[in-house]
Structures are given as structure tokens and as C-alpha cells.
N, C-alpha and C positions, 0 to 999 in steps of 0.2 A: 206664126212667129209671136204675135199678141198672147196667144194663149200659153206658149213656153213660155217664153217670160214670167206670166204671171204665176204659171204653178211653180218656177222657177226661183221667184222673191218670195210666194209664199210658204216655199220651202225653210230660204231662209229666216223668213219671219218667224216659223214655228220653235223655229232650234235658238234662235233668241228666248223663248218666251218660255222654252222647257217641255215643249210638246214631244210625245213621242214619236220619232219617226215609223214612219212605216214598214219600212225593213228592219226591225228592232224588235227585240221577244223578250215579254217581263215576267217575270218567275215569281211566282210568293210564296215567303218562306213560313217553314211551319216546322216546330220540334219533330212530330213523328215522321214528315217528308225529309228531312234532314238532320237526322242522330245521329249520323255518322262525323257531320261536320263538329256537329255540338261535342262530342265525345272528345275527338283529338284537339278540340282546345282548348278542353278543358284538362287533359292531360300535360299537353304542352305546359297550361298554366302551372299546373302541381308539380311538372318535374323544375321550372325553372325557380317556383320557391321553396322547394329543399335546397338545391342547389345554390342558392343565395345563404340562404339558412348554416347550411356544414360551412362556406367561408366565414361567417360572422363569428361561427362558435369556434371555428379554429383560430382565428387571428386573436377573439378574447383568451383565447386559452393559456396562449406566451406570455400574457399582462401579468406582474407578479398580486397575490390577491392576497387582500389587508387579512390582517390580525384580528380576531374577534377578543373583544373587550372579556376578561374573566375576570369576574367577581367573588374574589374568597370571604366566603363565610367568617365570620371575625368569632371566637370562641368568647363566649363569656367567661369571665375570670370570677372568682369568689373573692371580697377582699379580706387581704389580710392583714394584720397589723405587727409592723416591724417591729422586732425585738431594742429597745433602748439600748446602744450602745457608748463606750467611751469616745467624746468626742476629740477628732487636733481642731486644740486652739489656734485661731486667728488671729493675733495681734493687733490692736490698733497704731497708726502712724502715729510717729513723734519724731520732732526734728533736732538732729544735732551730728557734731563732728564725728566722723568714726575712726576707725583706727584697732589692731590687733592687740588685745588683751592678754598676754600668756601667762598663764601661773608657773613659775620654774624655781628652780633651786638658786639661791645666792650663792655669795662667796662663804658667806659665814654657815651655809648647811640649810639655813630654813627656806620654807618655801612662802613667796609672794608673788605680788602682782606687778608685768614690766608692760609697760606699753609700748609696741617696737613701731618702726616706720621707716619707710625706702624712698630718697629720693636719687633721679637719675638727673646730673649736670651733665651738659650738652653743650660743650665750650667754646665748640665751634658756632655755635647759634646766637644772632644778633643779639637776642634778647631776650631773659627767661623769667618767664611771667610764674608768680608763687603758685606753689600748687595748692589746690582746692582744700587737700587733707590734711597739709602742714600750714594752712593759713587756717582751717580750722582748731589743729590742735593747739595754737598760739592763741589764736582770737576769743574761740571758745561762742564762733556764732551760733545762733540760733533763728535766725530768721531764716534759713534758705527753707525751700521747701523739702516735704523727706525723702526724695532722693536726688533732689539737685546736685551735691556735694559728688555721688557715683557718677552721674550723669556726665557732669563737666570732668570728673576726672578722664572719663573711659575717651571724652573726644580732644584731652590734652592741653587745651588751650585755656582749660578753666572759666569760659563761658559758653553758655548754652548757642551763641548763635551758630555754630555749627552742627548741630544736634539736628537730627533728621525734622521734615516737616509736621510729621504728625508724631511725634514725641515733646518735641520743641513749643507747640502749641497747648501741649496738654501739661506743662509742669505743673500745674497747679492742680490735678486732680489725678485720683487712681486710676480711672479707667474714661473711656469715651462715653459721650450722654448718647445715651440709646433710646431715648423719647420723655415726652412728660409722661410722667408720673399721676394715676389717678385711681382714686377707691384705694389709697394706699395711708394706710394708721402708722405712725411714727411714733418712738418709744423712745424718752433721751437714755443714752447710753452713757454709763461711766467710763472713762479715757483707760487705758491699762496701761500699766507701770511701764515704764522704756525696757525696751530689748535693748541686751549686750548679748556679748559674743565673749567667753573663757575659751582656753586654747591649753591643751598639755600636752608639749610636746620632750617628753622626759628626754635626757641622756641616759638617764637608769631608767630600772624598772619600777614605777611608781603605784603602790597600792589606792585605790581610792581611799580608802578612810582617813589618807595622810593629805588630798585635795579635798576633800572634806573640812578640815581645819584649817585649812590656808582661805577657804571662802564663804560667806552666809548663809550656806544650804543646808535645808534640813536633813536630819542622818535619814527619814524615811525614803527620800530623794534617790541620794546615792544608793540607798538599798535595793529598791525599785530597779532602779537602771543598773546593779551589778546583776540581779536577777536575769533581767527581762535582756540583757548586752551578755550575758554568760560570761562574763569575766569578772574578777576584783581586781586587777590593776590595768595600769598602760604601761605597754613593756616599752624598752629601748627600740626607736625607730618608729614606734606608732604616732597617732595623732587623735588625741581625741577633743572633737569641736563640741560646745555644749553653749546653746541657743539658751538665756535666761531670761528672765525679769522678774520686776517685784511681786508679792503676791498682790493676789488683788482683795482681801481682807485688809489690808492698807497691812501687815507684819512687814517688820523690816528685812525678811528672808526673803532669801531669792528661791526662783522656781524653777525648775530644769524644761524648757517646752521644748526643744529638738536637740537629737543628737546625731552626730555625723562620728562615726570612726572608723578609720585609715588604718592596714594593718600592714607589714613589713613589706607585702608583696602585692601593694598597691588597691587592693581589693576593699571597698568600700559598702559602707551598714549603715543607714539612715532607719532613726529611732525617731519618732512622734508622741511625745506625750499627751497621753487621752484623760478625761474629767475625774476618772478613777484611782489616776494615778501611776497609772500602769505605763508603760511606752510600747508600743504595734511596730512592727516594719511598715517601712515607707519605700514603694518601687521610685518611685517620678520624684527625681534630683528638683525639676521645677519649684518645688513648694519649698526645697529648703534651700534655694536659691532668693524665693522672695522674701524667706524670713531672714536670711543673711542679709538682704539690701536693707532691712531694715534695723538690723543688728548693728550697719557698719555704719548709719545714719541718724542712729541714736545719741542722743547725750547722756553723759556722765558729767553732772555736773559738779562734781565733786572733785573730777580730777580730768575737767577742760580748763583749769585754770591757765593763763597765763607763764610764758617761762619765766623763770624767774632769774636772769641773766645777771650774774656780776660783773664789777665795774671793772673790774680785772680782765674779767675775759672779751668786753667792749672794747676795752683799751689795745688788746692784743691782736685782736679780730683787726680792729682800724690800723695797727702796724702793720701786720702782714699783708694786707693790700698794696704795700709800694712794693712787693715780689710778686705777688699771686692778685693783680690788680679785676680780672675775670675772675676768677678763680670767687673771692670775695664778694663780686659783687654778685654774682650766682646761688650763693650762699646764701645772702641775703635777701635776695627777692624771692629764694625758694622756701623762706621762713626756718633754715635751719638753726638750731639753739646756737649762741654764739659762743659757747662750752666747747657741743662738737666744732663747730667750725675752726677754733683754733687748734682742734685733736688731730685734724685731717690737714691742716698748715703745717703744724708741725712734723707731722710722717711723712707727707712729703719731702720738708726738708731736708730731714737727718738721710734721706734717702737716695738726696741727689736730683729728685725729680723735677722738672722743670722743662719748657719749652718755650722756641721763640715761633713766632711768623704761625697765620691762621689757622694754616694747613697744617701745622703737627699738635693744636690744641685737641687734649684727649676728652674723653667721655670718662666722668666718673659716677660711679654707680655709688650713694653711702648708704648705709643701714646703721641708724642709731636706734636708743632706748631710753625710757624716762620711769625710774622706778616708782614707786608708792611716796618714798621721801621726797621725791622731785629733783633727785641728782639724776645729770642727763649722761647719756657716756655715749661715744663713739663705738660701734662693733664690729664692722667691716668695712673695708673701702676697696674698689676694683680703681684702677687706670688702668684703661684702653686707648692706646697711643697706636694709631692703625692697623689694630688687627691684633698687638702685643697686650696682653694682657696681664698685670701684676696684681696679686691681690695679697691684703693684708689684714690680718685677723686679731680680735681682742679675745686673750688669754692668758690662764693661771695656774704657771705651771706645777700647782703643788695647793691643796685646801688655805695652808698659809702663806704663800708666795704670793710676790707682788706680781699685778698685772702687768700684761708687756703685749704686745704688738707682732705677730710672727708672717712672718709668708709663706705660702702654700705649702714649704719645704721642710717647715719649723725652725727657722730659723731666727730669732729675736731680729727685729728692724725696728724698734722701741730705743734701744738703748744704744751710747755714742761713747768711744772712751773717753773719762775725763781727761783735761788737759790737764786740771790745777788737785790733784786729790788731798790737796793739807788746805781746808779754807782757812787756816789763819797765815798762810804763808804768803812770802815775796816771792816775786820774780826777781834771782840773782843772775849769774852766769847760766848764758844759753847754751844752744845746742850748734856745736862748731869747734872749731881753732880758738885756743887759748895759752897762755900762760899758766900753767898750774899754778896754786897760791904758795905750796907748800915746797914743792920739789924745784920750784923756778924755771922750769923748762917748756918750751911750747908743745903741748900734746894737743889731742883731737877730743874735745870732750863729749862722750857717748850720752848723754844724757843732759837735762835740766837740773839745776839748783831753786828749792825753795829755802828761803829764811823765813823758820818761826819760832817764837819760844817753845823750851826746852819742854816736854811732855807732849807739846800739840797731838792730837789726833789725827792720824791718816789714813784714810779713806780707800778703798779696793776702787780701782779704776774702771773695774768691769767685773761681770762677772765671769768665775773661774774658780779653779784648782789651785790651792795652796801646794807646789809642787818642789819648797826646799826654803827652809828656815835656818842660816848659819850664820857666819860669820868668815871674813878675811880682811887682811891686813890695808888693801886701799878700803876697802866698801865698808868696814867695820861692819856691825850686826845689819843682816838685811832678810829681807822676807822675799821671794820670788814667786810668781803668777800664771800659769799657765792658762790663757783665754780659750773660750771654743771657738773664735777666729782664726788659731793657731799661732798667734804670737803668745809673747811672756810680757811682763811688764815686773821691773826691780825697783826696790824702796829701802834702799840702803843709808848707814848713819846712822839708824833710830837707835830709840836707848830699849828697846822691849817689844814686846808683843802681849796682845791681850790672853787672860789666863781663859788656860783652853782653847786656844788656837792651836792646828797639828798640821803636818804634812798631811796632803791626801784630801782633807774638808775642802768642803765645797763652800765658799763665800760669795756674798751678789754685789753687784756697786752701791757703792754707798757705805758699805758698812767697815770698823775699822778693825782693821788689821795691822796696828803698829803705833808706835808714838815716836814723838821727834828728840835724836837725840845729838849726839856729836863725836859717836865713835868710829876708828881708822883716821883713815890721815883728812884730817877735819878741824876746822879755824873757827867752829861754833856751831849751836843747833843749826841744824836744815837737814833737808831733806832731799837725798840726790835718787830722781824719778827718771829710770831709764825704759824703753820701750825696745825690744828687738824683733824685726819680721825678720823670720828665717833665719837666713847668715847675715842679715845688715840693722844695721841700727837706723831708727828712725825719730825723728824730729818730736815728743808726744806731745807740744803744742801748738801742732801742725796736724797732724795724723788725722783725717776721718774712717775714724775703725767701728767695725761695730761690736759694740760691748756687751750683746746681753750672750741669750740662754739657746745653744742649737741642743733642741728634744732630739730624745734616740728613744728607744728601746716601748715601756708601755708608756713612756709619759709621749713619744710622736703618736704612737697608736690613741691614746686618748685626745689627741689632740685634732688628729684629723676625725674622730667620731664630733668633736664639739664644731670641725668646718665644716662639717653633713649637715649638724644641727640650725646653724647660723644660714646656711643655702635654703634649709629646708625653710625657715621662717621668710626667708624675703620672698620666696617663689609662694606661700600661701598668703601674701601682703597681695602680690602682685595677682594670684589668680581669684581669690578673693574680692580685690575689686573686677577685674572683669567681666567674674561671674553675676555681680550683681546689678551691675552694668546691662549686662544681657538682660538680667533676670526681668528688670525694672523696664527696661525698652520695650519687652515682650508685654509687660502689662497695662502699659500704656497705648499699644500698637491698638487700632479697631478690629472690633470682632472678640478680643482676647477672652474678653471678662463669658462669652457665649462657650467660647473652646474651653476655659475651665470650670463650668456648670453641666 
């Protein structure tokens, strides 16, 4: 038992200690005893790293694979040296009020220079602040910067605080700073003469060499541009824009630097004047957009003078505010001449026009004109009374006729019948129930009595047709009037008529058609002024008739060619500032000055 045991614990003592047991068989390995084993593991190993290998190149395969960088060859260039060409001139900025220049025909035939302008009253609006271009053409500033005056007009209010951020911040300068400046040589620059802006916009057909002598330009100018424009005239309906300024040899001629013309059927020519003298087409409106902003913000100081307002028409201006108390005073903060303003009170008037309560105060649109003499005049006036539109136009309907006021119809709304056509005469027996003086009996008297001494001169009430010169036994000699109203008007009693007066002639108000006499049944000089509409007789110093001139035939057809005219000026007043408006915002925006280099 001693002796199991002990080979029994030295059993397990062995197998502690890593001995090997005795029933246990130990092998020693060797390559060429066993190359069989060596062989398949080492296959094993090769097929499982292919097998890894084709997953890896497959899954890279679906990865989308970059773009190899390609390098173009850059060709060498030879240099060459650009042929000298005629350059467009750039104008330097100069500050001043703008305003539309047209050279056009007067009344008397010749051709000068009008300066027109549009303002738009807004009656319904609390308060109307002067506009920028009519407080310039009054003022005649010069301090704004050069193009503040467009600036403030295009956002209404006639100050800049509304004016975008990055415009608003740059009045003072053309373009944005784009860095300092360095290794950069400065050369002083002589200022160049002010840009204006001429404008022809004929009724007829206008040859250049006849706008030639209506303005300072040299005939090689016009020559030039009838050449290089293929035309010598501006026919009816066109528009030809012409960009000037002084030379800069300091002569007192102007120089032509762009031209813009507009032809019947809208289609537009942009001309650039180059070093040579010549003028190029110009595709890109931009550049004679920015030389219009500076056309329209240039001074003439010559003729930014001051209106020169008489005392007359302050006086009349301040009367008519107890009627047209808005009306006036819109007028006047909108710096209109106080000439037109009482043109535009008074057409009104005679017109009937008028409103009570906020809600029916209209919008009036005016377009006046201030000639070379510095007589201002009224041209058109729209009221817009909610949606209703009446317009009324300055016209003449004949080379020597007087001007008159028409509406869109041709109709004279200018002129009112007289009440009183003998001005040296009384007011006798009115228009009513009487006693006859002569015959003693109560009759109905058709007409008015004036007393004046014997010869007086009396006056056509209106104008009209001389349509019967007799005499009879009440009315003694008398003259009769056929109006384009459609009434008549009678002046009976006179002792005559002037020599050369006939049935048929056309006479205007004002002028005399008879003398005071005291023939038929008559108790002394006067003059008996009867009025009849229709079949009835009417009161004529009562009567609101209108006296003037209804156009027919080619005098309407001329007349609506000059309200084409008159539209066509206020629509390039108006898109002309816009335009430049744009023009100038655009060059002021960041970046700009990059996008036009």
C-alpha cells in the first residue's frame, strides 16, 4: 500500500512539474518527415489571402475615384501692339440742377431753347415737400453733390434718408474704395466743361443744319453725326437726344459727345463720340445712362437763374388760395412759377372745377415751360378726380392766332363768354320783365342794355361766325354771332360796323365787330346784347358759356399731333429721371466700378 501510494503521488508530482508520462509518445517534427502537413498550410494560407484580397478590390471598386488634376499647356502669345483708336470720352462730374432742354419751334416760326418740367400734385397727401428739380430750377443750387438732385428725386421725398444703404452712404463719391492705393503717380486733371442735354423733338420735319443755328455747334459736328446717323433731318415723331459740353480748348462751342435717336417705331441708335470726331455705335444703354445722370445734374448757369415772378401774379396766386386753399399751397412748396400757378387757377375755374371733402381732392399732373426770354407758361394740366381724367392742353390754333387752352376733344376751355362786350358801357335795363321805355307796355326783355357814348366799340363776345348783318325796325342795325357752342349772341342799335366786316368771317373775342349807336326804336346810344341757346333766351350776364375755338377738320388733326407732342415730352422728363436714377445707383452699388472694367 506504501509503495502505491507513492508511485501514485509521484505520479502526480510529475504531471505538475511537466514530466512526461509514461504511456505518452513524442514525435519530432521535421520538413522532410512531414510535407504533407507543411504543404496544406501553406495552401490554406494562400487561398485565404486571395480571398481576402478579391473582397477588398471589390468593395474599393464601388468608391467613386477622384479626378486627376490636368495641366493645360498655356501657349505662348507674341505681343502685339493695338492699333490707336478713337476714344468715348468720359466726362468729368459737375454739380448742378437738371432739367429737359428742347430746341423747338415758337410761335413766331423760329427755333430756340425751352426748358420744360413736370410736377405731379397729390391733393390728397398731408403735405407736399418741393421737389428736388423744381427747387433746383428756382434756387439755382449748387452745392448738392452730382447726383443727389436724381437720387432724391427717384425716392420722392427729396431727401436722401431713404435712399438704399450702400448708396446713401456713398453720396459723396463715384464708386466704392476698393483699397489704398500704392506705387500709383497722379497727374492733376483739367475739370471739363458741364454736360447738358438738347432734345429735338420736331412736329415737322426738321433738317439739321436748321438745329445747327438755333445752338453753338460747330457745322463740322453736325456734319459728322449727319454722316456717321445716316440722316440730315429729325423727321415728325422722332427724338433726337444730343449729350454736349463745352470744348475743352476753353472755345465757346459746344461739342456733341453722345447721341441717342428714337425713330417713329420705337427703335433706338446710340452714337458715341470718339477723339476723331467721328461717332461709333454704342450697344450698352448703361454708358449713356450715366452720361444722362450727369447731363441732368449739370448746371447752366446761365439760365438756373432765379423765376423772376411778378407782383401781379403773387398778388393773384395769394387771391386764389381763399378757393383752391390746397391747391396753392402745393403749388408752392412744389416751387411752381407763380405765372403758371395762377394759369392752372384760372382753368380750373372757367371750368367749373372744384371739390369739397378729402376724399374727392384730385391729383394733378402740370407740365410747364421757361423760354430763353424767361417767360414761363403753363402747357398741360391733367385732373384725376378718381379714376376721371380731364386734360387740358396749351394751343394755337393758327401761326397767328392767339393761344387758348383745349381738351382732349379740341375743344377751347380757355375762353368764357363776355358778360359786358362794350367796356365803356353801363349796366341799364336787365334781363327780365319790364316796361318798355318807348312803346309803354310790359314785355319780357330778351336781352341786356348797355349805355355808352355814341361810336363806342364793341367787342365779339366769343369767338365765332359772323352769320347775319341787317337791320329791323325794334333792333335797328345789328350784327349776329353764331358761337361753336352753338348758341348766337346779338348787338343791336349800333350805328355801323367795321369796314370789312362780312357775313361768313370768322371773328375771335375781343375783337370789334360794331360801334354804339341808337338806331330802331331807341331812347339813346346803348347797346342791346342779347344771348339765345336754342329755342330760349338766356340771361348773358349770367351765362357760363364757353367762348373760344372747337378745331375740326386739319386744324383738330394738328392739334392732336402737338397733344402726342406735349405727352411725348413729359414721359421723357419722367423716364429720363428714372433712368438716371438707375443709372447712378448702379454706379454707386459695390463691385460696379469691377463690372465696368
Amino acid at each position: 500500500m506504501a509503495i502505491a501510494a507513492l508511485h501514485a503521488g509521484s505520479d502526480d508530482a510529475d504531471c505538475r512539474f511537466g514530466a512526461i508520462h509514461p504511456r505518452q509518445h513524442v514525435i519530432a517534427y521535421s520538413v522532410r518527415a512531414h510535407w504533407r502537413i507543411s504543404l496544406a498550410l501553406l495552401l490554406l494560407a494562400a487561398g485565404s489571402t486571395c480571398l481576402l484580397t478579391e473582397t477588398i478590390t471589390h468593395s474599393v471598386g464601388h468608391l467613386p475615384k477622384p479626378q486627376k488634376s490636368v495641366v493645360l499647356a498655356r501657349s505662348r502669345r507674341q505681343p502685339v501692339a493695338t492699333p490707336k483708336a478713337g476714344r468715348v470720352w468720359m466726362p468729368e462730374i459737375s454739380s448742378a440742377p437738371r432739367k429737359l432742354d428742347l430746341i423747338e419751334r415758337m410761335d413766331d416760326g423760329s427755333l430756340a431753347h425751352s426748358s420744360y418740367f413736370n410736377v405731379s400734385l397729390d391733393l390728397s397727401a398731408a403735405d407736399e415737400k418741393a421737389s428736388p428739380l423744381l427747387a433746383a430750377y428756382q434756387d439755382g443750387r449748387s452745392e448738392d453733390d452730382p447726383f443727389g438732385l436724381v437720387l432724391r428725386a427717384s425716392h420722392g421725398d427729396g431727401s436722401a434718408a431713404n435712399a438704399p444703404a450702400d448708396v446713401a452712404t456713398k453720396q459723396r463719391r463715384l464708386g466704392p474704395v476698393l483699397g489704398e492705393p500704392i506705387n500709383v503717380s497722379v497727374a492733376p486733371v483739367k475739370p471739363a466743361g458741364a454736360v447738358r442735354r438738347l432734345v429735338s423733338m420736331p412736329a415737322h420735319d426738321e433738317p439739321l443744319i436748321n438745329i445747327e443755328g438755333a445752338v453753338d455747334i460747330p457745322a463740322q459736328e453736325f456734319a459728322a453725326l449727319a454722316a456717321d446717323l445716316g440722316a440730315g433731318s429729325v423727321k415728325a415723331g422722332e427724338e433726337l437726344d444730343l449729350l454736349v459740353r463745352e470744348g475743352r480748348e476753353g472755345s465757346d462751342s459746344l461739342q456733341i459727345i453722345f447721341v441717342r435717336h428714337k425713330s417713329r417705331n420705337g427703335t433706338e441708335r446710340l452714337l458715341a463720340r470718339r477723339d476723331n470726331g467721328h461717332f461709333q455705335a454704342v450697344s450698352d444703354r448703361r454708358l449713356y445712362d450715366r452720361l444722362l445722370a450727369e447731363a441732368l445734374a449739370a448746371e447752366d448757369a446761365k439760365r438756373s437763374a432765379k423765376s423772376t415772378a411778378k407782383p401781379q401774379d403773387v398778388k393773384a396766386l395769394s387771391r386764389a388760395q381763399q378757393d383752391y386753399p390746397k391747391l396753392v399751397s402745393h403749388l408752392r412748396h412744389s416751387n411752381v412759377p407763380s405765372r403758371v400757378g395762377v394759369q392752372v387757377v384760372d382753368l380750373l375755374r372757367k371750368n367749373g372745377i372744384q371739390w369739397e371733402g378729402e376724399e374727392k381732392e384730385p391729383v394733378i399732373d402740370v407740365v410747364f415751360r421757361k423760354t430763353e426770354d424767361g417767360l414761363e407758361d403753363l402747357v398741360s394740366v391733367a385732373v384725376n378726380e378718381g379714376g376721371h381724367v380731364r386734360h387740358f392742353y396749351r394751343y394755337a390754333a393758327s401761326d397767328d392766332g392767339e393761344v387758348e387752352y383745349f381738351d382732349d376733344r379740341g375743344r377751347s376751355v380757355s375762353k368764357q363768354l363776355m358778360h359786358k362786350p362794350v367796356p365803356a358801357g353801363k349796366l341799364g335795363d336787365g334781363f327780365g320783365w319790364r316796361v318798355h321805355p318807348i312803346l309803354k307796355v310790359r314785355k319780357f326783355h330778351n336781352g341786356v342794355d348797355y349805355r355808352a357814348p355814341q361810336g363806342s366799340p364793341i367787342l365779339a363776345a366769343g369767338d365765332g361766325v359772323v352769320i347775319k348783318i341787317s337791320s329791323e325796325p325794334g333792333y335797328g342795325k345789328y350784327v349776329r354771332i353764331r358761337h361753336d357752342g352753338g348758341y348766337t349772341t346779338t348787338y343791336a342799335h349800333i350805328a355801323g360796323t367795321p369796314k370789312g366786316l362780312s357775313v361768313g368771317q370768322h371773328v375771335s373775342q375781343g375783337e370789334v365787330i360794331a360801334y354804339v349807336g341808337s338806331t330802331g326804336l331807341s331812347t339813346g346810344p346803348h347797346l342791346y346784347y342779347e344771348l339765345r341757346v336754342g329755342d330760349r333766351y338766356a340771361d348773358p350776364t349770367k351765362a357760363q358759356m364757353s367762348a373760344g375755338t372747337t378745331l375740326k377738320g386739319r386744324a383738330l388733326d394738328e392739334f392732336q399731333s402737338q397733344v402726342k407732342r406735349v405727352e411725348s415730352i413729359a414721359n421723357a422728363i419722367k423716364t429720363s429721371a428714372t433712368s438716371a436714377a438707375e443709372a447712378v445707383a448702379q454706379a454707386l452699388r459695390p463691385g460696379a466700378r469691377q463690372r465696368a472694367d
